[in-house]
C-alpha positions as CSV (number, residue, x, y, z in Angstrom):
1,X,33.9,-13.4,-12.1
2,X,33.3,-17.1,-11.5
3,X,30.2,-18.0,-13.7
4,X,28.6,-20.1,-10.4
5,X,28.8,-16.6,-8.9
6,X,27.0,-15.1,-11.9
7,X,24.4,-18.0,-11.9
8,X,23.4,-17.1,-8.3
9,X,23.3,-13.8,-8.6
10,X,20.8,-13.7,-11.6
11,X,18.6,-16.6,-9.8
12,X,18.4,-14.4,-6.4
13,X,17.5,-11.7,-9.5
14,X,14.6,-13.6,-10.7
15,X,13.4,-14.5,-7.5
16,X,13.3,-10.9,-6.1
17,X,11.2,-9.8,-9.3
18,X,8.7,-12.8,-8.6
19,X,8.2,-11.4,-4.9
20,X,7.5,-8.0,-6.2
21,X,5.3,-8.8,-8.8
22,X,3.7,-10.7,-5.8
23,X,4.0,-7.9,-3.4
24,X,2.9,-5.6,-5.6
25,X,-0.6,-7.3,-6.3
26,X,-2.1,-6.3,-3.6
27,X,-0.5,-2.5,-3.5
28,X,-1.5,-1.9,-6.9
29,X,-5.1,-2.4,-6.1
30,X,-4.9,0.1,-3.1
31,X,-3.2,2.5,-5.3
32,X,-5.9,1.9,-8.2
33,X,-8.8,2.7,-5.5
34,X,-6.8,6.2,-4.4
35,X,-6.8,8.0,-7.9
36,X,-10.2,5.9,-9.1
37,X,-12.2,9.2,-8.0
38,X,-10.1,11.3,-10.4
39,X,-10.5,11.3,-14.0
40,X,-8.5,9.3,-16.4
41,X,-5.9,11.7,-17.5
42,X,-5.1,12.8,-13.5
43,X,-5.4,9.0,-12.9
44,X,-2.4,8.2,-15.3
45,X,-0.4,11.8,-13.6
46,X,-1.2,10.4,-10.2
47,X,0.1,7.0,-10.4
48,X,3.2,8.5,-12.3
49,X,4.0,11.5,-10.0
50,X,3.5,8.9,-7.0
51,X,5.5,6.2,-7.8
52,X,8.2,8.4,-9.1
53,X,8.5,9.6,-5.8
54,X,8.5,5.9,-4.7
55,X,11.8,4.9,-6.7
56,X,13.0,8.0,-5.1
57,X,12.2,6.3,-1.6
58,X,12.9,3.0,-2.3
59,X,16.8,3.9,-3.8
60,X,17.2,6.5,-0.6
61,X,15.5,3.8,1.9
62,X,18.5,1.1,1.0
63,X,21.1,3.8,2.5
64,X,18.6,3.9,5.2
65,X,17.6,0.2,5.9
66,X,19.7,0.3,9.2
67,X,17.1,3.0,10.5
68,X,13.9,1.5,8.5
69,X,14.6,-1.9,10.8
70,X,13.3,0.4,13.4
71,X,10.8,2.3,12.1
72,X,7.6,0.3,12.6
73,X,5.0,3.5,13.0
74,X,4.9,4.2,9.4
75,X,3.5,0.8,9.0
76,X,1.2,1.4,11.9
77,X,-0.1,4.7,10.2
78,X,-0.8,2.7,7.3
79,X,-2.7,0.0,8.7
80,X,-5.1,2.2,10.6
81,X,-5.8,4.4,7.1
82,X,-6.5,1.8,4.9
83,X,-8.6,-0.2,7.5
84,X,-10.1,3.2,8.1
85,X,-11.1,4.0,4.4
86,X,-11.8,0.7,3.7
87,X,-14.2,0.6,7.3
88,X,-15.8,4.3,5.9
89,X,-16.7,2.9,2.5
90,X,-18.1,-0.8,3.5
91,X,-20.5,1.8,6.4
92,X,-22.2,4.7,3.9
93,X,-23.0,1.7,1.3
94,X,-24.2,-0.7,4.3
95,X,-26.1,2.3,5.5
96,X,-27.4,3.0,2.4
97,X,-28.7,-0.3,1.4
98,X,-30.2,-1.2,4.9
99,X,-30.8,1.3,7.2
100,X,-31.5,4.8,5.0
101,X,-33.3,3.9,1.7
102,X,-34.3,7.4,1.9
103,X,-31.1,9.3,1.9
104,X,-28.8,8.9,-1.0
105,X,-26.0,7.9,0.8
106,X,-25.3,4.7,-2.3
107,X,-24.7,8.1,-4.3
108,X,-22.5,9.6,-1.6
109,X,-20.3,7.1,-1.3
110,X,-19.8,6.4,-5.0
111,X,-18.9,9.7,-5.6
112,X,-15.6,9.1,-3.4
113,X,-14.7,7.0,-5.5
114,X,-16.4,7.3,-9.0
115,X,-14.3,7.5,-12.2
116,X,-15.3,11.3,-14.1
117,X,-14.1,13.4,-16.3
118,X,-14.4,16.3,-14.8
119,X,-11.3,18.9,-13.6
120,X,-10.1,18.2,-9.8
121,X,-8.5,21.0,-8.0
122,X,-4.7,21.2,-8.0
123,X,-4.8,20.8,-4.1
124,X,-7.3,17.9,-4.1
125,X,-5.0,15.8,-7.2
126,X,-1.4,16.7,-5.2
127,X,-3.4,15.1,-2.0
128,X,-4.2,12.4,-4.0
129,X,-0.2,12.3,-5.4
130,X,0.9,12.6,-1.6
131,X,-1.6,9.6,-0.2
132,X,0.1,7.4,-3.3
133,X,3.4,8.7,-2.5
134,X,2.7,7.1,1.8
135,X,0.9,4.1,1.2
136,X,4.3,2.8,-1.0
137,X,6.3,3.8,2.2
138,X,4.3,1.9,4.0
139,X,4.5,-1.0,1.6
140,X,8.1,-0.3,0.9
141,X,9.7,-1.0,4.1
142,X,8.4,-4.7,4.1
143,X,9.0,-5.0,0.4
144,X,13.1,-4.0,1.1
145,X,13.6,-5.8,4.2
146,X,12.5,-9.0,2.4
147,X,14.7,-8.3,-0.7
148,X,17.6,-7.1,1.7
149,X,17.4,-10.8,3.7
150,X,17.4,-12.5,0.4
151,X,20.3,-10.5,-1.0
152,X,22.6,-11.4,2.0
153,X,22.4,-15.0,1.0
154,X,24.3,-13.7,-1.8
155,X,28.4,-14.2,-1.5
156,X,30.0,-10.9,-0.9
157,X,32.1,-9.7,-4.4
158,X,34.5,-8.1,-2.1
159,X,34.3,-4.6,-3.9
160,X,33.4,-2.5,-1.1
161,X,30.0,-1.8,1.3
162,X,26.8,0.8,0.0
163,X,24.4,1.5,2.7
164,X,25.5,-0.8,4.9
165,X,25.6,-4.2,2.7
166,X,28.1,-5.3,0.1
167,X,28.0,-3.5,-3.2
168,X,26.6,-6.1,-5.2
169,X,24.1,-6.9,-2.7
170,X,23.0,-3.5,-2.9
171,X,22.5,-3.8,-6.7
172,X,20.6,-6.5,-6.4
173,X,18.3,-5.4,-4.1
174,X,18.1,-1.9,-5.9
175,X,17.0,-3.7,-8.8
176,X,14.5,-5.9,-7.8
177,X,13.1,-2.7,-5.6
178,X,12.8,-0.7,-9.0
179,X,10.9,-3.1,-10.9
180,X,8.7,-4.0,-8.1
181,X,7.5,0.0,-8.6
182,X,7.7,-0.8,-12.4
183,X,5.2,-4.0,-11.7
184,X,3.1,-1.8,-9.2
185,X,2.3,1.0,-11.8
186,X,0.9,-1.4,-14.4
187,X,-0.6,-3.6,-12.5
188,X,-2.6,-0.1,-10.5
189,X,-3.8,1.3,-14.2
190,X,-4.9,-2.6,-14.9
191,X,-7.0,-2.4,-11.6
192,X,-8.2,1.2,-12.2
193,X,-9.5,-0.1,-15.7
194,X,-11.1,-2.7,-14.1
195,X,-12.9,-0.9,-11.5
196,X,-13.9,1.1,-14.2
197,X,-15.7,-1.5,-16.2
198,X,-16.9,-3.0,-13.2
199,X,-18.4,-0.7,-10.9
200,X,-20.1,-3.2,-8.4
201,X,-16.5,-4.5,-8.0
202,X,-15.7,-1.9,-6.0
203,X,-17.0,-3.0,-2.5
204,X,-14.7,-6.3,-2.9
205,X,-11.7,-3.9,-3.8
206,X,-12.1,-2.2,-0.4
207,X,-12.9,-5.5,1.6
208,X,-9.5,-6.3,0.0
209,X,-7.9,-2.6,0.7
210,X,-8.8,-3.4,5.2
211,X,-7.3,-6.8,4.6
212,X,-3.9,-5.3,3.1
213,X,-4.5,-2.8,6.3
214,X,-4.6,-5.9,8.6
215,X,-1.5,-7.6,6.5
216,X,0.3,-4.2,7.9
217,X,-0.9,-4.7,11.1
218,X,0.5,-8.4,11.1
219,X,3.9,-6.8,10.7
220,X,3.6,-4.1,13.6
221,X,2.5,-7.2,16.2
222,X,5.8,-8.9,14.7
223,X,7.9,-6.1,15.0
224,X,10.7,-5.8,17.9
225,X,10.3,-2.0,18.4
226,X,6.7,-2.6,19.0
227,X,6.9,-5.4,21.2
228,X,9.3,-3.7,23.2
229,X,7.1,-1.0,23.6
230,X,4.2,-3.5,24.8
231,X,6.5,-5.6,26.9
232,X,4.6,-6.0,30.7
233,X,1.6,-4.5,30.2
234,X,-2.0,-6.2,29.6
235,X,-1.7,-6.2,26.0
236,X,2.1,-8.1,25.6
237,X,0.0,-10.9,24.5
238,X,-0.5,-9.5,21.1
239,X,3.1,-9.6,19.8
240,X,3.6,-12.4,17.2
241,X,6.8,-14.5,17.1
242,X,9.5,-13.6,15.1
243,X,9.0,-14.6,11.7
244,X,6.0,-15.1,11.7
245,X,4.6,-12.6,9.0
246,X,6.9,-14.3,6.6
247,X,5.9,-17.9,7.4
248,X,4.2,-20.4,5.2
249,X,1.1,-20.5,7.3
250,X,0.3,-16.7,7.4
251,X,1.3,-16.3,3.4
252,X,-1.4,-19.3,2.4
253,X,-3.9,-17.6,4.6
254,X,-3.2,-14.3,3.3
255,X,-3.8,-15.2,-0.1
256,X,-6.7,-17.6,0.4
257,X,-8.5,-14.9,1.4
258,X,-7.6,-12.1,-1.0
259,X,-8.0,-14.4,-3.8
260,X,-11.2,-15.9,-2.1
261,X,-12.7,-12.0,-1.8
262,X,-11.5,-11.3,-5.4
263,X,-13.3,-13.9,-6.6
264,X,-16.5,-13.4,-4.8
265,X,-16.3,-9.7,-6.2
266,X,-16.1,-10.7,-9.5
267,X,-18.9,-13.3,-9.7
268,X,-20.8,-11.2,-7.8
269,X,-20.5,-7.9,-10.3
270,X,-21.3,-7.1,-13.1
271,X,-19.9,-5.2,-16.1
272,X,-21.3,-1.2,-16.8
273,X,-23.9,-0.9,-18.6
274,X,-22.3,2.1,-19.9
275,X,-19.3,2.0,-23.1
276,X,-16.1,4.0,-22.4
């Protein structure tokens, strides 16, 4: 194999494990505030049960990218969850703080959430397992489809197709998809360590868990399926141009404000007064 081959190969390599250590940011904290309500030893299960199931996905998905390109409701489910949780959280500890001094609704709503040691039921930690396992199929389809339009710069090694794309494509992308879940996994029991240390952190980590759920909306409004489905009625005017999730404008915004809310969160919270 011609060593200028080799040399692009390994950079697309590097640059694929750079967007999913960047992709997986911003999972990893959603993941981290799903199993933060269990206690540490289910936490650890959780996050390892789930994201096996995700390199399950991820390697199946690349057989399935042609049909994934298409699929734009699973991304649309998991925009209106996480803006959902994220919307029911920010509410009970607004309420609680303004409008209901009396109730203990601060204590209701921490208890979603709040790290203890005590037993869950098997039913309650496999639907905590099974919420993991959809929110990285939700992340997962973007995280491919960028890695997939990456890997197609590649030249072709002529040694036959796999799902679609040339074989050593597929490799690539199969590789940077698997240690993207690798990244995700650390980077979730880092976050749930945090949250742990920090409690009062916790209402920046679900400002930040609605704006991941409106980065998923971004990519429905982009999405051809959808605007197809839109297409002449009062609402067509929603649909983003093509490309423009992916654009330089949209990524600087994105992060400005997820690093501007992490960092308001952190100044604003402070550690437990309580040793682990």
């Amino acid at each position: 194999m011609d060593w200028q081959l080799i040399l692009q190969y390994a950079w697309i390599v590097v640059v694929l494990i750079g967007l999913e250590g960047l992709l997986s940011a911003d999972n990893a904290l959603v993941l981290a505030v799903m199993v933060k309500h269990l206690p540490r030893t289910e936490q650890k299960k959780a996050l390892f049960y789930g994201l096996l199931g995700a390199f399950v996905f991820r390697f199946l998905a690349l057989f399935l990218i042609s049909f994934l390109i298409n699929v734009w409701q699973v991304q649309a489910l998991g925009a209106l969850y996480l803006i959902g949780m994220s919307a029911r959280h920010l509410y009970m500890t607004y309420k609680a703080r303004h409008m209901a001094p009396h109730q203990d609704l601060a204590a209701e709503a921490k208890a979603e959430t709040a790290v203890t040691e005590k037993p869950v039921s098997r039913k309650e930690f496999w639907w905590t397992v099974a919420k993991v396992e959809f929110a990285d199929i939700a992340f997962a389809v973007d995280s491919i489809l960028a890695a997939v339009a990456l890997a197609v710069s590649l030249p072709a090694l002529g040694l036959g197709e796999i799902g679609g794309i040339d074989s050593g494509q597929f490799f690539v992308v199969l590789l940077g998809g698997l240690i993207g879940v690798v990244l995700m996994r650390f980077a979730a029991r880092i976050f749930v360590k945090l949250l742990h240390q920090r409690p009062t952190l916790e209402t920046a980590a679900f400002i930040i868990v609605g704006w991941v759920g409106v980065k998923l909306t971004v990519l429905v409004l982009e999405h051809e399926g959808f605007k197809r489905l839109i297409e002449g009625t009062p609402i067509e005017f929603i649909g983003l141009p093509h490309g423009f999730v992916h654009s330089t404008g949209w990524t600087l915004f994105f992060w400005s404000v997820m690093v501007a809310i992490a960092l308001w969160g952190w100044f604003s919270s402070k550690p437990s007064a309580v040793k682990h």
